[in-house]
KEVEXDREN-17831 format. One record per residue (C-alpha): residue number from 1; x, y, z. Coordinates in nm, 4 decimals. Layout:
<sites>
+-----+----------+----------+----------+
! pos !        u !        v !        w !
+-----+----------+----------+----------+
! NUM !        X !        Y !        Z !
...
+-----+----------+----------+----------+
</sites>
This chain:
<sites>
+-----+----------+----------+----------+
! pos !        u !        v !        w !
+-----+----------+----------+----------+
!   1 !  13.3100 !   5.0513 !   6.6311 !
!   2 !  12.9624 !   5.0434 !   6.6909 !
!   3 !  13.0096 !   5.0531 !   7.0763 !
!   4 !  13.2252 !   5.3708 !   6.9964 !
!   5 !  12.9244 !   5.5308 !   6.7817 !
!   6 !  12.6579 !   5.4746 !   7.0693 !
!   7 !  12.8697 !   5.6528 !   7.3226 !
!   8 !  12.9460 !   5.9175 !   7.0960 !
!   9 !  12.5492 !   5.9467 !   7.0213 !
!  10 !  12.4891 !   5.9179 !   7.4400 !
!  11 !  12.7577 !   6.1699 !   7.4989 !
!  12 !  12.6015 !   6.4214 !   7.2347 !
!  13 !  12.2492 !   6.3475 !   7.3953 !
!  14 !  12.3403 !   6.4606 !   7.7786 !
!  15 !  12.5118 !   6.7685 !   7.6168 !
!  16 !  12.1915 !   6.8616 !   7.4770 !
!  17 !  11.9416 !   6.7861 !   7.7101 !
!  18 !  12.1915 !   6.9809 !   8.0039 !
!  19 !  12.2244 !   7.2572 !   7.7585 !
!  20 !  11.8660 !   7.2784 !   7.7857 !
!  21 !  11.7813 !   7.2902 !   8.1029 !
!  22 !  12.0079 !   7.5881 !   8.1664 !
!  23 !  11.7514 !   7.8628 !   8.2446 !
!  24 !  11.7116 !   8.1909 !   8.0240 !
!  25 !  11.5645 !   8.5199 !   8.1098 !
!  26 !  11.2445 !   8.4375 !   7.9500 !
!  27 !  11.2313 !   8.1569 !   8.2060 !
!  28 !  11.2504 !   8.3725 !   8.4960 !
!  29 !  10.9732 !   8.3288 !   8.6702 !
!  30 !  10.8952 !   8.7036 !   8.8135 !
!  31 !  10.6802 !   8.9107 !   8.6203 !
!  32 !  10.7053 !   9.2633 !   8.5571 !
!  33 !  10.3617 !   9.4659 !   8.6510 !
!  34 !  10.2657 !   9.7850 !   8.4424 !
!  35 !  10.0226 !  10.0847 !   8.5391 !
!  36 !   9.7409 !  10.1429 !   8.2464 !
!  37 !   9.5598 !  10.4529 !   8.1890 !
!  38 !   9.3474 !  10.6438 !   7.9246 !
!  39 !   9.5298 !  10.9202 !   8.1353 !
!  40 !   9.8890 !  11.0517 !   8.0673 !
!  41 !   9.8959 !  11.1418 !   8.4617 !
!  42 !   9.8005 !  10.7418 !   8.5584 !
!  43 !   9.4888 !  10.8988 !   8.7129 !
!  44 !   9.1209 !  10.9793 !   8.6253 !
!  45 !   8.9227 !  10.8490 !   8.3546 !
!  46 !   9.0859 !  11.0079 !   8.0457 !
!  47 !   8.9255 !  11.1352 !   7.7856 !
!  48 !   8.7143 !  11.0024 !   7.4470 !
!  49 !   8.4439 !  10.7759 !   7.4315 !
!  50 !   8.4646 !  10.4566 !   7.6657 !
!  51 !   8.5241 !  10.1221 !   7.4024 !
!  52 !   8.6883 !   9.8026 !   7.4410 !
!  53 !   8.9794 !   9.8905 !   7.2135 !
!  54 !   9.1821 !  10.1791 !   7.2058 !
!  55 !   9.4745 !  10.3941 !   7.3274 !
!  56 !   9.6271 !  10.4119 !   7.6876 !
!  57 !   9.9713 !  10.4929 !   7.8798 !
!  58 !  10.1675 !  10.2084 !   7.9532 !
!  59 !  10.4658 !  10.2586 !   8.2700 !
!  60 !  10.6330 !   9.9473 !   8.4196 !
!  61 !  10.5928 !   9.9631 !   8.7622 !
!  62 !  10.7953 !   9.6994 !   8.9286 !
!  63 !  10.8685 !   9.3157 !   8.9078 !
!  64 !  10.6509 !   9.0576 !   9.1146 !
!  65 !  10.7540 !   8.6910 !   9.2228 !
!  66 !  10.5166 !   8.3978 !   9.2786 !
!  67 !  10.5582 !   8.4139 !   9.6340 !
!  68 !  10.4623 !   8.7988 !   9.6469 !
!  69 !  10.7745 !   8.9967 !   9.6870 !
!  70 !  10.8172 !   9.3111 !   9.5071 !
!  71 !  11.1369 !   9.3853 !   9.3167 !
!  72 !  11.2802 !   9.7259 !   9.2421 !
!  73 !  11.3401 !   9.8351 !   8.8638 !
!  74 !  11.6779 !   9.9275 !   8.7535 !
!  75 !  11.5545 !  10.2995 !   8.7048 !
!  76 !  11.3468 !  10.4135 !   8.9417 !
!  77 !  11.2939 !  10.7937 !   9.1265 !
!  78 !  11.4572 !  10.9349 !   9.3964 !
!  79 !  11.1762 !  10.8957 !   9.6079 !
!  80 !  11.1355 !  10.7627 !  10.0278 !
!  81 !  11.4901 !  10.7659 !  10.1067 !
!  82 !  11.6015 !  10.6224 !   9.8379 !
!  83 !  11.8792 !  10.7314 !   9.6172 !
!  84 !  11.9372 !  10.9358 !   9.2932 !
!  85 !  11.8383 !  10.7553 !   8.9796 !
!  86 !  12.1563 !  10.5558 !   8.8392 !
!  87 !  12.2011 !  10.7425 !   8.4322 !
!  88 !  12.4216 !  10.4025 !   8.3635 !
!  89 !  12.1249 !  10.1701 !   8.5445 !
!  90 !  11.8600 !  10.3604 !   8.3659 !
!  91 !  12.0137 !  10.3595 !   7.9879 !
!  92 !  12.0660 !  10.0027 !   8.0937 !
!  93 !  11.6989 !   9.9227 !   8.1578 !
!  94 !  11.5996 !  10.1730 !   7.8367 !
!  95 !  11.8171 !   9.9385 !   7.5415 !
!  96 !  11.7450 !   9.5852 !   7.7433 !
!  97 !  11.3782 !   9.6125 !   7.7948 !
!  98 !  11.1756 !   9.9792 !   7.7629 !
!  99 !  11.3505 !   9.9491 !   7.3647 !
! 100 !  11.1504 !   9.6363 !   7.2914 !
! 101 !  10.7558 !   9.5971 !   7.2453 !
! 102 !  10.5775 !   9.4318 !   7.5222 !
! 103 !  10.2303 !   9.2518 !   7.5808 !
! 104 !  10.1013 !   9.3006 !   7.9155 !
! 105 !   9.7044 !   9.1519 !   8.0460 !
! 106 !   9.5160 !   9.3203 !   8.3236 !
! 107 !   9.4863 !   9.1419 !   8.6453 !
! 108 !   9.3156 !   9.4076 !   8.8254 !
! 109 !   8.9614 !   9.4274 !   8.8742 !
! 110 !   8.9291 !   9.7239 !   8.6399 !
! 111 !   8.9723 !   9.5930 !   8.2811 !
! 112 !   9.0526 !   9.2441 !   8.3827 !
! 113 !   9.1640 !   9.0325 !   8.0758 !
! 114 !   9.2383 !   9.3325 !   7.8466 !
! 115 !   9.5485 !   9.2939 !   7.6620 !
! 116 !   9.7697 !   9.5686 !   7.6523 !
! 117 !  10.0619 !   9.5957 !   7.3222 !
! 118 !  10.2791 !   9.8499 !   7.4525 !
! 119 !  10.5178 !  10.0783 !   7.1986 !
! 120 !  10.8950 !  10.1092 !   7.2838 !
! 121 !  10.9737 !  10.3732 !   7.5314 !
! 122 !  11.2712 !  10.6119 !   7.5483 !
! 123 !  11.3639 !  10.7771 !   7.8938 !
! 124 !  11.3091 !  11.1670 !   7.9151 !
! 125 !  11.5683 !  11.4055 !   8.0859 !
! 126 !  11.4030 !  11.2860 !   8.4240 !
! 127 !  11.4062 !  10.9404 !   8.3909 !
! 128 !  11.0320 !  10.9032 !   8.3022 !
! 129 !  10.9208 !  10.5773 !   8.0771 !
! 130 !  10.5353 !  10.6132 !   8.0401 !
! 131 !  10.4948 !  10.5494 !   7.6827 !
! 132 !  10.1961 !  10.4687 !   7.4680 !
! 133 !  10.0346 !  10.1425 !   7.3770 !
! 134 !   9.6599 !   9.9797 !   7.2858 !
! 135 !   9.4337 !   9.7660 !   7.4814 !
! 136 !   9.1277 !   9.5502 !   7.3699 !
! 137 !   8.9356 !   9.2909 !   7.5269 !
! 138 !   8.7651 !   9.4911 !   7.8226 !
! 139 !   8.6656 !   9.8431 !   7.9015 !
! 140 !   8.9681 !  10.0706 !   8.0825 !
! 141 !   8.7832 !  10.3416 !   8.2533 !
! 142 !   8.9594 !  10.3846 !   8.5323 !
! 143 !   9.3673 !  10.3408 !   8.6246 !
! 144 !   9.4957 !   9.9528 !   8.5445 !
! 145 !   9.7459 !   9.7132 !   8.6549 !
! 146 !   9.8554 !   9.4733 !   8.3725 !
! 147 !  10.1080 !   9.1969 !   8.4071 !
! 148 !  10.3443 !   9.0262 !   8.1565 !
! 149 !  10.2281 !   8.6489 !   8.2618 !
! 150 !   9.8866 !   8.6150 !   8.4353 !
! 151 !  10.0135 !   8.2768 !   8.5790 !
! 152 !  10.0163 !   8.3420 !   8.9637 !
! 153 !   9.6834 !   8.6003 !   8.9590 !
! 154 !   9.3357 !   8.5521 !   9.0631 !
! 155 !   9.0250 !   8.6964 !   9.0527 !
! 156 !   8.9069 !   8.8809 !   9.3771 !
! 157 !   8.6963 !   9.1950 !   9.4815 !
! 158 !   8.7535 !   9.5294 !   9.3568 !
! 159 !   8.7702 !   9.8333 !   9.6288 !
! 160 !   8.4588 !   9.9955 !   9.6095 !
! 161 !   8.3471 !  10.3363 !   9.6132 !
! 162 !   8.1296 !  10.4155 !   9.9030 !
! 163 !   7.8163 !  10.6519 !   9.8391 !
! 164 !   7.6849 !  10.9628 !  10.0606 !
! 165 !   7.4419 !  10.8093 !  10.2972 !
! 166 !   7.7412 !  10.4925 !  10.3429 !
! 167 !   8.0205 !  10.6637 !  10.3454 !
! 168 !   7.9099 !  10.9710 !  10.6135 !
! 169 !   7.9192 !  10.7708 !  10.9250 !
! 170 !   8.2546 !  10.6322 !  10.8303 !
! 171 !   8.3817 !  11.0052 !  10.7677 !
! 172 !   8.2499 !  11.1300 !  11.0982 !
! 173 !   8.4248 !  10.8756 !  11.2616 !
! 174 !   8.7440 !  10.9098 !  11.0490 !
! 175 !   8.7451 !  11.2862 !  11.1645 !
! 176 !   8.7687 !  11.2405 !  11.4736 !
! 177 !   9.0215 !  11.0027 !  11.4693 !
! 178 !   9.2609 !  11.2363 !  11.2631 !
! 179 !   9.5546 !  11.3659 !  11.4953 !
! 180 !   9.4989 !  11.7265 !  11.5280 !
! 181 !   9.1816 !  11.6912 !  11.3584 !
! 182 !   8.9968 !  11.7556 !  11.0143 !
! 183 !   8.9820 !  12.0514 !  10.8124 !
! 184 !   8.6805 !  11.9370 !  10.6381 !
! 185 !   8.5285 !  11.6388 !  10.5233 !
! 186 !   8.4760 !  11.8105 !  10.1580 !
! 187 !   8.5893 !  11.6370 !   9.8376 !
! 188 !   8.6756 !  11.2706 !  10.0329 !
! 189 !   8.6244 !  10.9525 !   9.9016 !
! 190 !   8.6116 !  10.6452 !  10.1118 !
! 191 !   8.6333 !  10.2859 !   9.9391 !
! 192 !   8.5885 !   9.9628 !  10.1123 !
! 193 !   8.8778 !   9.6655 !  10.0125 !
! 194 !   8.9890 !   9.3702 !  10.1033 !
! 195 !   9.3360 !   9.2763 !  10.1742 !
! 196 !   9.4225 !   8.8782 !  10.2728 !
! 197 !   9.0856 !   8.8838 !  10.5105 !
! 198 !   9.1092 !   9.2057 !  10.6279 !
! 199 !   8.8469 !   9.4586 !  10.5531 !
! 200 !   8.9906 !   9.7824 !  10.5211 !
! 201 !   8.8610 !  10.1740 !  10.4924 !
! 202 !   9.0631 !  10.4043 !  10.2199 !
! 203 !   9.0141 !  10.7788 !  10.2729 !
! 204 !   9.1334 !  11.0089 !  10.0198 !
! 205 !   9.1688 !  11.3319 !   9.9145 !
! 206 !   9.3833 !  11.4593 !   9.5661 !
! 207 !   9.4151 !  11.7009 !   9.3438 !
! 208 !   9.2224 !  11.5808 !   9.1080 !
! 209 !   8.9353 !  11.5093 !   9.2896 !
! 210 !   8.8942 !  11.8535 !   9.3665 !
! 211 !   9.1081 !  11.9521 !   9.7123 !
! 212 !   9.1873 !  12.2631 !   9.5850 !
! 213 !   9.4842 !  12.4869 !   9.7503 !
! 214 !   9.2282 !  12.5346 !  10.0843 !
! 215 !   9.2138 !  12.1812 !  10.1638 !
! 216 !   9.4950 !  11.9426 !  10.2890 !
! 217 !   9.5330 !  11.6408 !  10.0744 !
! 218 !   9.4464 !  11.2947 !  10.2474 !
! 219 !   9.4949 !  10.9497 !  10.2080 !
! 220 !   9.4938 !  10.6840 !  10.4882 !
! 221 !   9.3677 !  10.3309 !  10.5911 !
! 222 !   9.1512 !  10.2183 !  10.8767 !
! 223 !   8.9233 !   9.9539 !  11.0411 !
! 224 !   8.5576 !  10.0463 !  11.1538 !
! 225 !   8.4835 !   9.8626 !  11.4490 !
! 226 !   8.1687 !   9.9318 !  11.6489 !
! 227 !   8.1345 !  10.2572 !  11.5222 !
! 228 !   8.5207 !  10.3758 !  11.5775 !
! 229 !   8.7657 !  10.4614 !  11.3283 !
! 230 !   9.0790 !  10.2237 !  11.3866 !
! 231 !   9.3731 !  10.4102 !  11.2105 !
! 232 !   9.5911 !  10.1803 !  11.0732 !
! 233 !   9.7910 !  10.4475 !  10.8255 !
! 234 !   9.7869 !  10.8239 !  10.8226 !
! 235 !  10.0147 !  11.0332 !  10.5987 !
! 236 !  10.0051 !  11.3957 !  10.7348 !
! 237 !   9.9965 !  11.5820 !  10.3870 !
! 238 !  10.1978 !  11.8905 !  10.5056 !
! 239 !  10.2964 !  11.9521 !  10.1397 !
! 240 !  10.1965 !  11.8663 !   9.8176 !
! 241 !  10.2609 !  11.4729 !   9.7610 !
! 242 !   9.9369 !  11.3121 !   9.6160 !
! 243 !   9.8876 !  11.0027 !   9.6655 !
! 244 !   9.5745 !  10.7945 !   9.5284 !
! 245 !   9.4958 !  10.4382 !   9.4650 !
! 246 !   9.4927 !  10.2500 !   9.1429 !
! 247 !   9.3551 !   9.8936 !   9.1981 !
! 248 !   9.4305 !   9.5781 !   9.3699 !
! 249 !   9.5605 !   9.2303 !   9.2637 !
! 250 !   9.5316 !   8.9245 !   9.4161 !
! 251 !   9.7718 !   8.6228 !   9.4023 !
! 252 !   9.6578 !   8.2820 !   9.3471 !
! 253 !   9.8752 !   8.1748 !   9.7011 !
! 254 !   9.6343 !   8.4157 !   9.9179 !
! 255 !   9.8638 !   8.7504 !   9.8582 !
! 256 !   9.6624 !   9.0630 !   9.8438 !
! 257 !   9.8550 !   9.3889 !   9.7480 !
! 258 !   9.6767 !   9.7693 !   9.6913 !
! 259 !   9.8565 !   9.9993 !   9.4487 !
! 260 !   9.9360 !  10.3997 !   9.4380 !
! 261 !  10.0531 !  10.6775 !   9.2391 !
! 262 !  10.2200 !  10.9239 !   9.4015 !
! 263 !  10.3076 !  11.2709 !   9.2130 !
! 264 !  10.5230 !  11.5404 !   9.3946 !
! 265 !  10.6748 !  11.8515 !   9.1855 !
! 266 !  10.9434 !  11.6679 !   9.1554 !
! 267 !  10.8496 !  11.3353 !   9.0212 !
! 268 !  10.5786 !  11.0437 !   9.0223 !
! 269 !  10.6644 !  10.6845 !   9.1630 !
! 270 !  10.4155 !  10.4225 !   9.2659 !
! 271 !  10.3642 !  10.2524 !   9.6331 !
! 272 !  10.2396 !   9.9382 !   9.7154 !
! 273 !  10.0514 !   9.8090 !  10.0824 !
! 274 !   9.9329 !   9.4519 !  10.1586 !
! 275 !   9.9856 !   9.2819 !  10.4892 !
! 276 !  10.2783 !   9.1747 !  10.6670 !
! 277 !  10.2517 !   8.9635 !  11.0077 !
! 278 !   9.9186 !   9.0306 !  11.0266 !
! 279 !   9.9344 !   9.4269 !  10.9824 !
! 280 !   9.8725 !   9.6813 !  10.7173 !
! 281 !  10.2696 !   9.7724 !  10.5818 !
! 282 !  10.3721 !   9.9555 !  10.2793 !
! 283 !  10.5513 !   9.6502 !  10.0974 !
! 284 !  10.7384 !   9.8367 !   9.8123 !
! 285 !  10.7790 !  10.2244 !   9.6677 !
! 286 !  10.9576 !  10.2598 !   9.3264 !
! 287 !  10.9297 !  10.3301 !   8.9619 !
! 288 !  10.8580 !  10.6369 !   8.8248 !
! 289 !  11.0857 !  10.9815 !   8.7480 !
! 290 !  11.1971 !  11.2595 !   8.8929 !
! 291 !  11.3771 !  11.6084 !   8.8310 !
+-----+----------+----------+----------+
</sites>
């Protein structure tokens, strides 16, 4: 009898320890990444006095693995080739996560540490999910990217904003380094980054920094070397996509990734670029809504 009982107890044992070791979706071990803003438009400053607690716009963005590979949502716009958002995919994604309340922590340079509680969303007619939350902890001034786990992020350097009597040599050499040339060197903003050893140039021109209907928009990467504008990506604005950065994050395994907003009249999606066999490469476009 008592041989019976301790198999019986060894039996229940292995049940319960292989019961837990099956893995649940709070185990996976992607993360899901989230654009922050004071902003409703991801973009700008915002408005109201700058504090360490208050309200911002909260929009998932895309998932992120430990090893740096970017993961489409199940809603996302019908944006670079890709097609029409799924209705069925997208109510999907609205009951099983956008329904729920989330807590998010910056891991970009800009409000690094702030924690974000974001609201439930609901979709709109065009797919869009920004919806509202609060963030304390840090300053958000500018545009944010906040993860759900902060486990595979590190600290590293912000882009920075390069000032007149910097940034004009690197615009006359940008210019003429611009197939078919530039219209004008008016309203651009160059930043200096970092990407996995790399040091970059970002050039960029949007709508809310002023271009105006005159002036093409702009935004593209490049290397200064010895006083010559290498261009390493060039998107020829012949319309009206604006694109403009929102930070960088950097991965604890080396991984350095930039990301955008892009807004079109028909919809807003984000783009990420980090490097891929040694070259600049846009790594991942999706999120967002469209019309």
């Amino acid at each position: 009898m008592n041989n019976s009982w301790a198999w019986l107890l060894l039996t229940v044992s292995v049940m319960a320890s292989s019961q837990h070791s099956v893995p649940t979706s709070a185990q996976r071990s992607d993360v899901m990444l989230a654009a922050v803003s004071r902003d409703a438009h991801m973009r700008g400053m915002g408005v109201g006095e700058e504090t360490e607690k208050g309200t911002a716009y909260v929009e998932p963005l895309a998932r992120l693995t430990p090893s740096g590979d970017w993961q489409s949502l199940p809603c996302f716009a019908d944006t670079d080739g890709k097609h029409p958002a799924d209705r069925k995919a997208c109510l999907e994604f609205e009951r099983d996560y956008l329904s729920k309340p989330h807590t998010y922590t910056v891991v970009s340079a800009e409000g690094r540490g702030a924690t974000i509680n974001a609201a439930p969303a609901t979709l709109s007619e065009c797919f869009d999910y920004t919806g509202t939350g609060t963030y304390s902890g840090a300053k958000i001034r500018m545009p944010a990217i906040a993860a759900s786990s902060t486990d595979f992020f590190s600290d590293g350097p912000p882009p920075q904003l390069l000032h007149d009597a910097v940034a004009m040599p690197v615009l006359k050499a940008f210019a003429a380094a611009v197939p078919g040339g530039l219209d004008s060197s008016s309203n651009l903003k160059v930043f200096s980054l970092r990407l996995e050893g790399q040091d970059l140039a970002l050039v960029q021109r949007s709508y809310a920094e002023g271009a105006g209907k005159s002036l093409k928009l702009v935004f593209a990467f490049g290397a200064v070397e010895q006083g010559q504008f290498r261009l390493l990506h060039w998107k020829e604005n012949t319309g009206d996509e604006d694109e403009v950065m929102l930070g960088t994050v950097h991965l604890t395994n080396g991984r350095d990734f930039l990301i955008t907003t892009v807004i079109d009249p028909e919809g807003q999606w984000f783009r990420v670029y980090g490097i891929r066999q040694g070259k600049l490469a846009m790594v991942y476009s999706g999120g967002g809504s469209s019309c």
